[in-house]
N, C-alpha and C positions, 0 to 999 in steps of 0.2 A: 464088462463093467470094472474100470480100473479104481483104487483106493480114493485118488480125491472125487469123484461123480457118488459113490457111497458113499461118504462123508456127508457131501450136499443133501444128498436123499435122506441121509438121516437126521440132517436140521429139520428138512421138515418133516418129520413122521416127530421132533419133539415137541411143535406148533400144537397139535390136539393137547399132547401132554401138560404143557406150560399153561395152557387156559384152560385147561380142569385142576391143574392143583391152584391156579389164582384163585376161581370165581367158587369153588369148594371151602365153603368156612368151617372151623373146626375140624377140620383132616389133621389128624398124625397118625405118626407111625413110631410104633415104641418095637428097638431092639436093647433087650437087656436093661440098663439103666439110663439110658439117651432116650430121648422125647425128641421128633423132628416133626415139625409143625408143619401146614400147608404151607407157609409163605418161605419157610428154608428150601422144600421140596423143590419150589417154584423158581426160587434163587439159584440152586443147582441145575435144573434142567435148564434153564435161563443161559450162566454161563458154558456150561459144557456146550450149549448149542451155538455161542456168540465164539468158544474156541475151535468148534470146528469150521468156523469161516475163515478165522488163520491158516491152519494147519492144512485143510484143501488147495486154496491157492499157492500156498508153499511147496505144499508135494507138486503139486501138479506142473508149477514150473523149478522147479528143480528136478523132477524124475521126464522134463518134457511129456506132460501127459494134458495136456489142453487139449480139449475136443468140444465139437460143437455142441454138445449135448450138458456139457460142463458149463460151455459156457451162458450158455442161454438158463439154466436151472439154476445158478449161484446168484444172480442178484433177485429170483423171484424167490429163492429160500432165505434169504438176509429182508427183501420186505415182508416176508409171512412172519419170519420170526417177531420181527420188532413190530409190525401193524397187530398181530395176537398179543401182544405182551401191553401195550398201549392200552389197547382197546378193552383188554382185561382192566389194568388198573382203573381205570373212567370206571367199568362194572363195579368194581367195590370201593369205589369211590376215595381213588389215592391219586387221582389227576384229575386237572380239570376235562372236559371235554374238548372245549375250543384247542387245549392246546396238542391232544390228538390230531383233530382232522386237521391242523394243520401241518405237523409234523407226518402224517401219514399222505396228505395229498399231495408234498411239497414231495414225498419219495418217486408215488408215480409219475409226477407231471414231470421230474426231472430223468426219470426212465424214458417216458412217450418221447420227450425232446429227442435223447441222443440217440433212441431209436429211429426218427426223422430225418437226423442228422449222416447217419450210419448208412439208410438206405440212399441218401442222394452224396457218399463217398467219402464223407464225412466222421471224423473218431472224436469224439470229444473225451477228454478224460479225465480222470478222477483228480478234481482240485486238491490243494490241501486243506483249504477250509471245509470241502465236503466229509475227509478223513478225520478232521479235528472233531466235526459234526459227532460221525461216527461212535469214533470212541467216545466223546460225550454223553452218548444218547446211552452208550450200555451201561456207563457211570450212573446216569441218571436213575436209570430203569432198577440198576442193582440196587441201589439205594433206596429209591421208593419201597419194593419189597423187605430192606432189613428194616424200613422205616414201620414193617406191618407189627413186628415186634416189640422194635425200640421207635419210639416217638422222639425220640429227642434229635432221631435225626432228618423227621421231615422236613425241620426247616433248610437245611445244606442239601437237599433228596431236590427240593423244589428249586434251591438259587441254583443248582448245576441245572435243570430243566430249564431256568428262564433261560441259560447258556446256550442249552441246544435248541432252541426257538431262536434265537438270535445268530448263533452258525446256523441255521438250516436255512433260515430267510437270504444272509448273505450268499452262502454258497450256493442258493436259487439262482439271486440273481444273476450271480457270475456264472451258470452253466446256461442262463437267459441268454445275457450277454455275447457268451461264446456260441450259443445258436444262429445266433440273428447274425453275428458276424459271417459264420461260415454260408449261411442262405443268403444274404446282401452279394459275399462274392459270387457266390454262383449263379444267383440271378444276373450278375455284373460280366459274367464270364459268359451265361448261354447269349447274353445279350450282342455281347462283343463278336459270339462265333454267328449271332443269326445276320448280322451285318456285314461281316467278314463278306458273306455269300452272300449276301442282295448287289453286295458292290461287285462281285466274280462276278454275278450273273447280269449285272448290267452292265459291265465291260466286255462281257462276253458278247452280250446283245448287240451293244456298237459296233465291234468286228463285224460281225457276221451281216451288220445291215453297209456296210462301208465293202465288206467285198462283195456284194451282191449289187452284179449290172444293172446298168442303169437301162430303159424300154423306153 
């Protein structure tokens, strides 16, 4: 188990953590003269889990340590994180709902695609509107939580929200897009090779009936 696949595993073992210090009211923790309430608690585990999605993928191709096991667990530890973090806020009532399941269905149905994609030879890859998304969303998300505090800043916590609703839809359709494209060719290509061979084989057919004697 090399440093960036730990990394990944420990975003998610802080998934449990992030949704019991959200949906937990009244939680602090008092050291000395500091008071740290449940929604800071929840803003640190929050970010520290949003930097180890940097710092994995950075080790991991800079120390060349990509492995399948890395690869396959970092985009389901990046949707645990943010689908728990969502789906908390909707709990205590700092989102809407609709605008969850959309940002959360909009995650996997754009996984399912380039997984589709993937297995018939297919890479689809990460737009920049998907990465605008991104970083958006942990803006968002950081925000709503200081917003559990200071109210003054739900209303800027929500217009960066309407933002990442607006890059997720786009960057939907443009990984839509690049699905249907990449399946169009290939349907266009198996099509081209099953023709290819109906014409071999009915050229072949004519030979073979042109050198066979005639009775």
């Amino acid at each position: 188990m090399n440093l960036p696949n730990t990394l990944t595993l420990l975003r998610i073992f802080f998934v449990p953590l992030l949704i019991a210090a959200l949906v937990q009211e009244n939680l602090e923790f008092r050291w000395n003269t500091f008071v740290i309430t449940n929604e800071f608690l929840a803003l640190a585990i929050f970010l520290i889990a949003a930097a180890t999605d940097l710092i994995d993928g950075y080790l991991a191709r800079r120390w060349g340590q990509i492995t399948t096991v890395g690869t396959l667990l970092d985009p389901i530890a990046d949707k645990l994180l943010v689908s728990a973090a969502l789906i908390s806020l909707v709990q205590v009532h700092r989102l809407p709902a609709w605008m969850a399941i959309l940002i959360v269905g909009r995650e996997f149905a754009v996984s399912g695609l380039r997984s589709i994609a993937a297995a018939e030879g297919y890479v689809i890859q990460a737009s920049d509107l998907g990465k605008t998304k991104t970083l958006a969303q942990v803006l968002a998300i950081s925000l709503l939580m200081m917003g559990m505090h200071w109210p003054w800043i739900d209303p800027i916590a929500m217009l960066v929200m309407w933002a990442v609703v607006l890059f997720a839809v786009a960057s939907a359709a443009d990984y839509f897009r690049k699905f249907w494209k990449s399946v169009d060719d290939r349907v266009k290509q198996r099509r081209r090779t099953e023709l290819l061979l109906m014409e071999r084989e009915r050229q072949r057919a004519q030979a073979i009936s042109r050198q066979r004697p005639l009775t």
